[in-house]
Every structure is written in structure tokens, then in C-alpha cells.
C-alpha positions as CSV (number, residue, x, y, z in Angstrom):
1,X,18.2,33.2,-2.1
2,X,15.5,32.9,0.2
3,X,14.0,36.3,1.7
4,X,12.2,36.6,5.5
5,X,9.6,38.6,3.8
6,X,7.0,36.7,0.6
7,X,4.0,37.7,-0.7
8,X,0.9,37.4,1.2
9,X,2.4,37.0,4.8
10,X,1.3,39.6,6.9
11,X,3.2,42.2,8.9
12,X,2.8,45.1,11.0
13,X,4.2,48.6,10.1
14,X,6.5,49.9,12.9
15,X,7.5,53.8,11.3
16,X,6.0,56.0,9.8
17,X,2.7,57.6,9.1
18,X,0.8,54.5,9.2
19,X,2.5,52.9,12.0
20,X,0.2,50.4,13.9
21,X,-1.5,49.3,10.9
22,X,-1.5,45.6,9.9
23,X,-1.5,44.3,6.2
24,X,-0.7,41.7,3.7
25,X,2.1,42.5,1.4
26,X,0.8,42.1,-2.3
27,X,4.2,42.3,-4.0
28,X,7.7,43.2,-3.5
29,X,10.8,45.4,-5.2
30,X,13.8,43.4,-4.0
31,X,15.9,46.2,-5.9
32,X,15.4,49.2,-3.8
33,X,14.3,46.7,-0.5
34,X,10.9,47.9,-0.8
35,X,7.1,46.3,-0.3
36,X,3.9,47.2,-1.1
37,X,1.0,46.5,1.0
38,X,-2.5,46.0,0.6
39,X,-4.7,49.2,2.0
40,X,-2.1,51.1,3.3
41,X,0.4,53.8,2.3
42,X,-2.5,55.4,-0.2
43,X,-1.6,58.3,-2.3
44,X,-3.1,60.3,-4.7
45,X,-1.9,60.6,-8.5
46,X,-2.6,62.5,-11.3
47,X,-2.8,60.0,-14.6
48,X,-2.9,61.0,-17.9
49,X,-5.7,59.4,-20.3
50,X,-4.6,55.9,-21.6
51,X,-5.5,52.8,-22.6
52,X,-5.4,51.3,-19.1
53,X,-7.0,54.4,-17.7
54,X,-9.3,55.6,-20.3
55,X,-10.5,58.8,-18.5
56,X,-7.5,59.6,-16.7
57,X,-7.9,62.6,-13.9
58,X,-6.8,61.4,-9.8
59,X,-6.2,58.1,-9.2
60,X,-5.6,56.6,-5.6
61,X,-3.1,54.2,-5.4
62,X,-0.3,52.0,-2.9
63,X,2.6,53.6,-2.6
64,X,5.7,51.4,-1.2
65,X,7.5,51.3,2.0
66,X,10.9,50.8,3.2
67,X,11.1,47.1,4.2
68,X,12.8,47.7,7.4
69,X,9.6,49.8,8.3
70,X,7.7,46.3,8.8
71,X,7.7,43.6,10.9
72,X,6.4,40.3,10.8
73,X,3.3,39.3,13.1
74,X,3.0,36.0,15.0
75,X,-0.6,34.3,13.9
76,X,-0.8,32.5,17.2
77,X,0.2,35.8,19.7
78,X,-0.2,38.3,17.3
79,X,2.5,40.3,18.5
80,X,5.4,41.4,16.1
81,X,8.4,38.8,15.5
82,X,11.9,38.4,14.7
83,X,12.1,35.9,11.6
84,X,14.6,33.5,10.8
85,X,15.8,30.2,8.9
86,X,16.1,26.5,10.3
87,X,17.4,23.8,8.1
88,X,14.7,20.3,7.9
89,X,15.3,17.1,8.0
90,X,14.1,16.4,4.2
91,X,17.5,19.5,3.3
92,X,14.9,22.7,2.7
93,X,15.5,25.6,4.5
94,X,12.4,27.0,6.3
95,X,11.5,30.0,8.2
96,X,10.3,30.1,11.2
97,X,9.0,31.8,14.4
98,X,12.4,32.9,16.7
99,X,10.0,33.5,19.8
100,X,7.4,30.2,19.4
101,X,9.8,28.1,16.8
102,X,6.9,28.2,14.6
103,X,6.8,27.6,11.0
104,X,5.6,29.6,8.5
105,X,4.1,27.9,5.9
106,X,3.0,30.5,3.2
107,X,5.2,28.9,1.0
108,X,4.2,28.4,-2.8
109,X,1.9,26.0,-3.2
């Protein structure tokens, strides 16, 4: 199934408390429809002493966002944009650019 949001393309968030902000999505929860983002969304937890965090005590850390809280940005404009799929002439199915008809090519590689 392919998704309009990957790993590492970058978006801008459009609700909430850090609305504005742009980011690169480090990972995603297709379960609940949620992202995480790199430098944004930061809380504060309290962790118990263990063997990934010897010491324990506060630790600051990503929290996720609602997917339909971000929005994809345009690299060339870099205004927000709508995101959808295009069949190639080699069969693959590609997203791309609804504005410009640009690809995006942060495919796998």
C-alpha cells in the first residue's frame, strides 16, 4: 500500500501548538495515523533508572502528532501541497506534486 507520507520528507505542521513549524518526519505509527517529527512536539518525561537510561530522572523527548495535522511542503515554492499518485511508464506508481506535477523522489534507495 503506498502512503503520501515516508520517512524523511518534510512537511509543515498546520494545528496545533506548533503550527508553522517545519520538520522532517523520523518515523511513523501507521496504526493510530500518527508521525513523529524531528525537533518538534517536545515533552518532558519522567524515566525510571534502566539499562537504556542508567540514571533515569526527566527526560525530553518527541511526542507524535495526528497525521492530518501536517502537510507536505513543495521544495521548489515552499508552500504547503496536496500530494497524490501518478502511474509511470516503466508500471510504478509515484507521487507527485498536484500544484507543479513534481515528483518526489525520496523514495528508498
Amino acid at each position: 500500500m503506498a502512503s503520501k507520507f515516508k520517512k524523511k520528507d518534510k512537511v509543515i505542521i498546520i494545528a496545533g501548538k506548533e503550527k508553522g513549524k517545519v520538520s522532517e518526519i523520523t518515523s511513523i505509527i501507521r496504526k493510530s495515523n500518527r508521525v513523529i517529527l524531528s525537533g518538534v512536539n517536545l515533552i518532558k518525561k519522567s524515566v525510571k533508572p534502566s539499562k537504556l537510561e542508567p540514571d533515569g530522572g526527566i527526560v525530553q523527548r518527541e511526542a507524535s502528532l495526528h497525521i492530518s495535522n501536517i502537510s507536505h511542503i513543495d521544495s521548489k515554492t515552499g508552500f504547503r501541497s496536496k500530494v497524490g499518485f501518478k502511474l509511470l511508464q516503466d508500471g510504478k506508481k509515484a507521487r507527485y506534486i498536484k500544484k507543479t506535477g513534481q515528483l518526489i523522489d525520496n523514495e528508498k534507495s
